[in-house]
N, C-alpha and C positions, 0 to 999 in steps of 0.2 A: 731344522737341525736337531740330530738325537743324540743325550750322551752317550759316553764309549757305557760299553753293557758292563755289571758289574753282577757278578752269579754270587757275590754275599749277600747281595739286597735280594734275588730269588728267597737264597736262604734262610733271611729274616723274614719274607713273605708264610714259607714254611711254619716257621713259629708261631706266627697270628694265625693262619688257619687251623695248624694243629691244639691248639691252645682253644680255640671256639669249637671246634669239633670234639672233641671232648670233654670240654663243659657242656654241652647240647646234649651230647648222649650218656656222660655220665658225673653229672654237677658234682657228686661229691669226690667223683676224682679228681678234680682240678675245679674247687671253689672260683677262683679269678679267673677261670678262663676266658671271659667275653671282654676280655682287655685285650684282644687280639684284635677286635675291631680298632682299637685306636691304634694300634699299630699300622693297621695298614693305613687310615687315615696321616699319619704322619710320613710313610712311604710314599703314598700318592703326592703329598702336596712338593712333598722333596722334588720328584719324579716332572711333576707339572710344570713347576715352577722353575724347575732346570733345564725344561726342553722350551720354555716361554722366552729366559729372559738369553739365554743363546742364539733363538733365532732371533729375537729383538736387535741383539748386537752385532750378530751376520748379516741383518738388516733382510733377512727371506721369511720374518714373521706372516701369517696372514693368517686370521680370522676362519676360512673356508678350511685351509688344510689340516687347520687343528680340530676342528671339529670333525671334519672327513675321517679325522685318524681316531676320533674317539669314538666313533658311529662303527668302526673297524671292529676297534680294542672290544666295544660294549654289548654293541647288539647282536652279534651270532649266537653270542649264547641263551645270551635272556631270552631271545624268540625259541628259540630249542626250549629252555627248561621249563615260560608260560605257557607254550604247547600241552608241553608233557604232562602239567599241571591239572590243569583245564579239563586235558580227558580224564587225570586219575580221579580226578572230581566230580566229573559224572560219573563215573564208575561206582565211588566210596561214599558220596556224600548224602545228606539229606537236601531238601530244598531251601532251607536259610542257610545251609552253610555251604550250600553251592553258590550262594547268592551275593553271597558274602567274599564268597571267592574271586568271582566279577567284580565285586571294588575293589578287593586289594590288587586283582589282572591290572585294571585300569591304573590305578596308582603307580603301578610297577613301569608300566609303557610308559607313563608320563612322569619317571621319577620324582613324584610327590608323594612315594609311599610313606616316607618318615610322619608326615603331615595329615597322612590318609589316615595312619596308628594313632599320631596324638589325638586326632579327634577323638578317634573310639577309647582312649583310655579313657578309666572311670572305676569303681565300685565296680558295678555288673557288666563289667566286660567279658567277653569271651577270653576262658583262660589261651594267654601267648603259647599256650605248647600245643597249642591245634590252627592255630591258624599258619596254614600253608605258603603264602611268604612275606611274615613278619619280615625276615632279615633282610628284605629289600630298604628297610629303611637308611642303612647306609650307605645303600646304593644312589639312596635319593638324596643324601646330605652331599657327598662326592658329586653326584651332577649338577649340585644347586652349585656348589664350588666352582663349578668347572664351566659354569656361564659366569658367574661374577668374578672371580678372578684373572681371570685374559683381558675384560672388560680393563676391571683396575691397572693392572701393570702396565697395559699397554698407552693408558692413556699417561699414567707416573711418567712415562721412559720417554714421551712424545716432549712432557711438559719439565722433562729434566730436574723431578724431584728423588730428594734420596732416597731409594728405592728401601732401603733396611731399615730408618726410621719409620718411613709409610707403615711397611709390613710390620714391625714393633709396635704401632701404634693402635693398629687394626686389631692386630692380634689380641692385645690389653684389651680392649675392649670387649670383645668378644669373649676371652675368659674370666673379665667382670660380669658380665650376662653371666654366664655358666654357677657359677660361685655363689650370686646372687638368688638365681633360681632356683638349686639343688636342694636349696628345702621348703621355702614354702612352693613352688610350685616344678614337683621332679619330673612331672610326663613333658613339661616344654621344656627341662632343661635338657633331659634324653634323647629328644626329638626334634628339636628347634637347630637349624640352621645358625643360627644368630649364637648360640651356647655351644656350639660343634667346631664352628671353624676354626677356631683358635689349633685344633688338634691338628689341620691342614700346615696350618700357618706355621706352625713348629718344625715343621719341614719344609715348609717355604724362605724362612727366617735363615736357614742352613744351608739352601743353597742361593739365595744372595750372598751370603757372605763367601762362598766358594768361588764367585764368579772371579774372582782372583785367588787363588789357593794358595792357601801359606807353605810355606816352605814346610818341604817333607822332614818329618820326625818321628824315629821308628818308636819310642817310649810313647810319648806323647798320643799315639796310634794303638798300641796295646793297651793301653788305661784307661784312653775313649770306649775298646770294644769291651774290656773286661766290664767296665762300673755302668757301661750301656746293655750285656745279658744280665751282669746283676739287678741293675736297675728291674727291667722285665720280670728274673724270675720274682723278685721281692713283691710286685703287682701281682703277679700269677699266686702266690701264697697268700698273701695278706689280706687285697681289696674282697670283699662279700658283696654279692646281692642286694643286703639290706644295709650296707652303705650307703652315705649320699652321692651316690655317682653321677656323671663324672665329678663334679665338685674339684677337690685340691687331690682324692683319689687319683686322679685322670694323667696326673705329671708322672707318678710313678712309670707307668710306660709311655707315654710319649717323651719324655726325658731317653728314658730308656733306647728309644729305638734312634730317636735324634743324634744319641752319641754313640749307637752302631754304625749307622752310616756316615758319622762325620768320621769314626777310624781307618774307614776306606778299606779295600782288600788285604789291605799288609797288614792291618789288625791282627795279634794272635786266634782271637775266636772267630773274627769275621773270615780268616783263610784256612783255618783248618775243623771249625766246626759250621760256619754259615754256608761255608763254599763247599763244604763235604755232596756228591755227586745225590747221594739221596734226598736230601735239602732241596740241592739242587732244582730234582725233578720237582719236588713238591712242590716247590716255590710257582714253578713253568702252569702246573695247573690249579694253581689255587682259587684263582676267581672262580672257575667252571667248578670245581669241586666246591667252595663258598655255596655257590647259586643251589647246586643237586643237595646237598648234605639235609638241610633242613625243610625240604619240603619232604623227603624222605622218612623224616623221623616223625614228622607230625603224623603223618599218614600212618606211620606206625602205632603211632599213640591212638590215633581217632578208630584204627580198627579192633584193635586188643581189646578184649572184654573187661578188662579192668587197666581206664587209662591214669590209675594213682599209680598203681604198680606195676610198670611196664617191664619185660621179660628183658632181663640183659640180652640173652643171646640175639634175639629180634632187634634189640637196637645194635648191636653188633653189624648186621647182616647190614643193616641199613647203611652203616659207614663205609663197608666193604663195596657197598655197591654204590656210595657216591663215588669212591675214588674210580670203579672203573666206569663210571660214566663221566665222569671229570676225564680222564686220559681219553676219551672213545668222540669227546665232544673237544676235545683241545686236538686232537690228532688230527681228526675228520671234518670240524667243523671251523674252532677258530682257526685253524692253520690256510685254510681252502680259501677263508673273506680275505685273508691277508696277503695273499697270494693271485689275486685277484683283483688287480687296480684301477682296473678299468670304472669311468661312470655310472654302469650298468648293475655293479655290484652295490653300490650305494644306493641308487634307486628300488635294488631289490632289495633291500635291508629295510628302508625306509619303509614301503610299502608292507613287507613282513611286520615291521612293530606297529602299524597302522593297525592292521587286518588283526590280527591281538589283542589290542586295544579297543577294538568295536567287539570280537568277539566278548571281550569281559566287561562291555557294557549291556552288550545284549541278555548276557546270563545274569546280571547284575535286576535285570527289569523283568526276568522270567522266561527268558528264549534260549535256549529251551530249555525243559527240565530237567532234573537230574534222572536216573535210572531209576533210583526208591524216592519217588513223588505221590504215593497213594494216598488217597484222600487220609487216612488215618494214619498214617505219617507225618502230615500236614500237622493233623490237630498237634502233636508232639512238637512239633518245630513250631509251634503259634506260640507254645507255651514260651519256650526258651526264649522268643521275642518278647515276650509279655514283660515288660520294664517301667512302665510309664507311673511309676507310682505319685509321684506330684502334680500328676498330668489335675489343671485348673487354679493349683493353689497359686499364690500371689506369694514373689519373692519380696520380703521385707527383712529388718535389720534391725539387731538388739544390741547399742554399742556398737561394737566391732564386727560381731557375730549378726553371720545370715542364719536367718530362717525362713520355713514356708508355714505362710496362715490363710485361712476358712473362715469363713463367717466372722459376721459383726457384733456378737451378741457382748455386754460388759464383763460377762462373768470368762475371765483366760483361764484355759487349761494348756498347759504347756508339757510338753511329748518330749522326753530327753533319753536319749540312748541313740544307737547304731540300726543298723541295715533292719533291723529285727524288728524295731518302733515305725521305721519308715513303710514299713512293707503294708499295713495300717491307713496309710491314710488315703488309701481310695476308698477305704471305708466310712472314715471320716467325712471327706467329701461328698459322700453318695445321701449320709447323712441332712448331710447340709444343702441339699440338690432337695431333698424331700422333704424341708423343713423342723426335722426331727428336733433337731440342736439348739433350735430357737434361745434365744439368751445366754447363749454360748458363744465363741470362737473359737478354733484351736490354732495352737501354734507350735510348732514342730523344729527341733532344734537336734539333728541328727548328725550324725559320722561317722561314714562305716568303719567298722572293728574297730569303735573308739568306746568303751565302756564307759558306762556315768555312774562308776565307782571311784572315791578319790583315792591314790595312790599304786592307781592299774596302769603301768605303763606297757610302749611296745616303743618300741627305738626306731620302728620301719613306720608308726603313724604319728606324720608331722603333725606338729600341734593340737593334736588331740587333749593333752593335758591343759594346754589354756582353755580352749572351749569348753571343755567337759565344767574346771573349774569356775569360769564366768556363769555361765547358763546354772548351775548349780547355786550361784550368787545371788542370779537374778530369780530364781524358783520361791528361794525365802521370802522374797520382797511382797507389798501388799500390793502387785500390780496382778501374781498369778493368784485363781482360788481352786485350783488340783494340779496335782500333778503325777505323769505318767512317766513310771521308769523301766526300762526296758534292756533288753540285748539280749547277744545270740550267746548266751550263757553256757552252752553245750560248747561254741567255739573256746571260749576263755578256761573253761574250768574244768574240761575233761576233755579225752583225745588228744591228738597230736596238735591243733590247735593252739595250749596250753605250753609248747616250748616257745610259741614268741611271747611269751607274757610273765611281767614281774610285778610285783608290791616294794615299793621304795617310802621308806617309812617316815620320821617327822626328822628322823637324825642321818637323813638320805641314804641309809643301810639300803641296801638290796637282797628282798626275800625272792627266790627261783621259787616260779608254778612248777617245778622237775626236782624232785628229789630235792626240796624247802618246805617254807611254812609260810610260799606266798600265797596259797588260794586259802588257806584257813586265815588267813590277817587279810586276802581281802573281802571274804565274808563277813568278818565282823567289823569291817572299815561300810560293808553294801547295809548292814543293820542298822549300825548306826546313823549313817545318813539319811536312812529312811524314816528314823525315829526321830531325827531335830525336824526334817519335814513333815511329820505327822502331827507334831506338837502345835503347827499352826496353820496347815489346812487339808486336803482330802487328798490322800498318795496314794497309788496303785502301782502294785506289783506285776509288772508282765511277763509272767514267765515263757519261756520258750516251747517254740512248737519242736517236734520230731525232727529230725536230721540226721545228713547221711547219705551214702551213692546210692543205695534202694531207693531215694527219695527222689533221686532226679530224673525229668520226666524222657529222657533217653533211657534209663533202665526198664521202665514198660516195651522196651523194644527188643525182641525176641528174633535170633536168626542169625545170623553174618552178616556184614558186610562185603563181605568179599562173595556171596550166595544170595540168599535172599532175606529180606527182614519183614517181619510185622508184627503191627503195634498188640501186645496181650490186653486182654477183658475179662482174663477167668481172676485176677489179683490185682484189687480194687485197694490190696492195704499191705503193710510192708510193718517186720516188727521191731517195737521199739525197743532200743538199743537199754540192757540195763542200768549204764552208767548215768545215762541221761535220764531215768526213771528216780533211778537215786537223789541226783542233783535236785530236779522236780520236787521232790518231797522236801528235800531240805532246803529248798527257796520258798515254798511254800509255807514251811515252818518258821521262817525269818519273818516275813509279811506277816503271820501272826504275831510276832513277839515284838515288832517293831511297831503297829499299831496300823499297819499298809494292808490293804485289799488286796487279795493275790487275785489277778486273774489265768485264770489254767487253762490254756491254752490245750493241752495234753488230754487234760478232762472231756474235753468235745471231741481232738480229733482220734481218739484214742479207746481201744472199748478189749477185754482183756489181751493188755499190750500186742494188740493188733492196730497201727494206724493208718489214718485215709491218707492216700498220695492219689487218688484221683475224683474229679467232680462227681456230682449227678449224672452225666450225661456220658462220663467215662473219660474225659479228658484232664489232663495233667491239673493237680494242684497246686503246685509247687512249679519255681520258674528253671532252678538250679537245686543243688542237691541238700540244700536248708532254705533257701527263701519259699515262702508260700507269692505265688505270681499273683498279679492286681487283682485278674479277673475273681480271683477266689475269695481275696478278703472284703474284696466288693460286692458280692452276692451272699458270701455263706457266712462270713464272720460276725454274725451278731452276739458272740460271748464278748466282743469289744466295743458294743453301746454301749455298756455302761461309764464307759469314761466320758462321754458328750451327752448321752440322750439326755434330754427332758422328760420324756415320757417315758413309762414301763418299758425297756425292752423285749424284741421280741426274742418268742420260744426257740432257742436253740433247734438248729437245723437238723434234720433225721439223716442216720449215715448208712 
């Protein structure tokens, strides 16, 4: 049993997809845009939960049909769009990001993409605006919904519990998880089923209580829909990226959408702006437009020559042509499955997301390769794998705080700083593989973009400031006798970089790195701390290496995509940017004045402001367009014994 159709809720569909598709392609025009996804999230559970506990009480529930109708609703398209995918992927891609694309295939067939993405978040992820379908992951929280939910209700309704306290009860839970997890741990609470459903459940909450509907009230209906778009737009404006989302962000639109659909059609907004025939239509194709939009735009991004600044007009085209392959796949395709009731159409769908499914497994394991798989293509795509920077170290615990340590020796050297200090210790380890370090240990107490300056904040890295401040605690103590301080100081204090970072003072002032006096107060907050650690045992300054898109080992790649590519040989070095030459000197300067060893980094890889971005052998240095990748600092980085060796280091490497 289905409810009577209501073309306002199309219309609020409208709004979520419109709302994501324009933060996708143009963030800064609509900051909160990806608050559209909980919108539909609150749509669906409304929707589910309304066509569940109707048949429950017509008593023509069953298990089979409802699923039949979601196999209907879901898979015509998905198979259409991971088709489409798949080939543009041999077409466009390299061989890890083909490969890559076969796991997210797979995820996607077996909606566990949400699960598939938590994993890979991290530090060195592949940045989200290239992978081709990230946004399946709410497709995969929605289907996890959509097996546990029938489950629960059906059994509530068997065993004649109150069906509205259940769902209230479930729900609390759930967005205790959510609340709980938005800061210290935000990739499970974005991604987690367990921190999502609450946003179901707020429209499942809405229609239990509908299963008897109060008596109609036409005020009461125009104040639901009015403070339910308001609600919305006020999320659309307000909530940012580098919020804790969902977190208590999250109510703004699901609040929002909960008291559009409770106003019903006779709403003022919901009947003459939800219900407007353009709405309408949009609403009719949104999922299929959802699914095309974004694998469209990465593709856009992954082929442009410069994917920081991508060409408005290009992403333009890209929306223009989800929509009319959302109308050409909702006309043609979902219309055709639904129209179609027979067993035989079920089975062919079935076996379509199977044959999908194996295909993005098989390309996931190398079968087959992409179009540009040349062996020197390869070496380029190793780089970008090349991640393993702890690979042997031994995770141990100081306090609170983890770290990773090496060797046994009594004398601790402890490594404090971000991505920049970590990238190091395959060298360290190789050290200690060779017995170099003898009477040494090191221990490594890292987090990316988290500075181990006091007083450097960023609002988007959780707890940074406690760790940065304990570990800094612990450096003074007579357990460490050196210590190395480090970061991607090129990130913090110069470049665009520098607008997520402030200096917050002893009187919790806040000085802006942008047109303030945060990076000169935190220079002299990095001196000073280097000077009370100097006072009582051996600090090293580690200055930053080169950085920058010249630096990443995809710009050695010469050609099109869309024509032919190959990897160059004739430019071995890429130049160093002046601002970051400057900074160099003046960190440099500090270390002397503070009583710290600078190690210059720049000085090796650097010879008149020309620097190395590639090996000996001509393959990539660098993993991403500032880190130097394992393989490098494990073989060439010997201006970094000196913070472990015992014996003489060796001769810096010939460039």
């Amino acid at each position: 049993m289905h409810p009577k159709y209501r073309p306002d809720i199309d219309g609020l569909r409208a709004i979520a997809v419109g709302s994501v598709l324009v933060y996708h392609a143009f963030p800064k025009a609509l900051m909160g845009g990806f608050v559209g996804v909980d919108i539909f999230f609150v749509i669906s559970g409304f929707l589910i939960t309304t066509i569940i506990l109707q048949s429950l009480a017509a008593g023509d529930f069953t298990y089979r049909d409802f699923y039949e109708r979601r196999i209907r609703r879901i898979f015509p398209a998905l198979i259409v769009v991971l088709l489409a995918t798949l080939l543009a992927g041999w077409y466009l891609l390299l061989s890890d990001e083909f490969a890559e694309l076969g796991k997210q295939t797979v995820g996607g067939t077996a909606f566990v993409a949400n699960l598939v993405f938590w994993g890979e978040a991290g530090y060195f992820d592949t940045a989200a605006e290239t992978k081709p379908l990230l946004h399946l992951w709410s497709l995969g929280i929605e289907e996890q919904f959509y097996i546990f939910w029938p489950l629960l209700l059906g059994f509530a309704w068997r065993k004649r519990w109150p069906i509205v306290r259940m769902v209230l009860a479930v729900a609390a839970v759930s967005f205790v998880v959510n609340v709980a997890t938005v800061h210290p741990l935000p990739a499970a609470s974005f991604y987690s089923p367990a921190s999502r459903f609450w946003e179901l459940m707020v429209g499942g909450i809405l229609a239990c209580m509908r299963l008897k509907p109060p008596a109609p009230s036409a005020w009461r209906s125009h104040v639901q829909s009015v403070l339910g778009v308001g609600l919305i737009v006020l999320g659309l404006v307000m909530i940012r990226s580098n919020k804790a989302f969902p977190g208590w962000w999250a109510l703004l639109p699901t609040l929002g959408a909960v008291s559009c659909i409770a106003a019903g059609p006779a709403g003022v907004l919901n009947r003459y702006l939800l219900s407007n025939r353009v709405m309408v239509w949009v609403g009719l194709i949104s999922y299929p437009l959802y699914l095309w939009h974004w694998p469209l735009l990465a593709f856009v991004r992954i082929v442009e020559a410069d994917p920081l600044h991508p060409v408005p007009a290009y992403r333009a085209a890209a929306m223009v042509a989800s929509v009319l392959l959302a109308w050409a796949t909702y006309r043609f395709v979902e219309r055709f499955a639904r129209n179609r009731p027979g067993a035989g159409t079920l089975k062919a769908l079935g076996a379509g997301m199977v044959l999908v499914a194996v295909a993005g497994a098989a390309i996931f394991l190398g079968v087959p390769e992409p179009r540009n798989s040349s062996p020197k293509l390869q070496t380029v795509a190793n780089a970008t794998l090349d991640a393993d920077y702890y690979g042997g170290f031994k995770l141990d615990q100081i306090g609170e705080q983890l770290i990773y340590k090496v060797g046994g020796g009594p004398k601790r050297v402890l490594f404090l700083g971000d991505s920049h200090v970590q990238q190091y210790a395959p060298r360290v380890m190789e050290l200690a593989r060779t017995l170099a370090m003898e009477g040494k240990s090191a221990w490594f107490a890292t987090q990316g973009a988290c500075p181990a300056v006091p007083g450097v904040y960023a609002d988007k890295n959780i707890g940074c400031a406690e760790r940065r401040d304990a570990m800094l605690a612990y450096a003074l103590g007579p357990e460490v006798d050196s210590v190395v301080i480090g970061g991607c100081w090129n990130c913090y204090f110069v470049g665009q970089g520098a607008t997520d970072y402030y200096f917050r003072d002893s009187s919790n002032k806040i000085h802006s790195f942008q047109n303030g006096d945060g990076i000169e107060r935190s220079l002299a907050s990095m001196e000073f701390t280097l000077r009370e650690l100097a006072r009582h045992k051996k600090v090293y300054l580690l200055l930053d290496n080169p950085a920058g898109t010249e630096f990443s080992p995809k710009r050695l790649i010469e050609g099109s995509r869309l024509t032919h590519m190959e990897v160059m040989t004739s430019t071995p070095t890429a130049p160093l940017p002046a601002d970051q030459k400057q900074l160099n000197d003046r960190l440099r300067a500090i270390a002397a004045a503070s009583g710290a060893e600078a190690i210059d980094a720049m000085a090796v890889l650097c010879k008149d402001d020309q620097c190395l971005r590639t090996m000996p052998d001509g393959s990539p240095a660098y993993k991403d367009a500032d880190h130097l990748r394992p393989r490098y600092t494990r073989e060439e980085a010997s201006y970094f014994d000196r913070t472990v060796r015992t014996a003489p280091a060796a001769q810096q490497p010939s460039r």
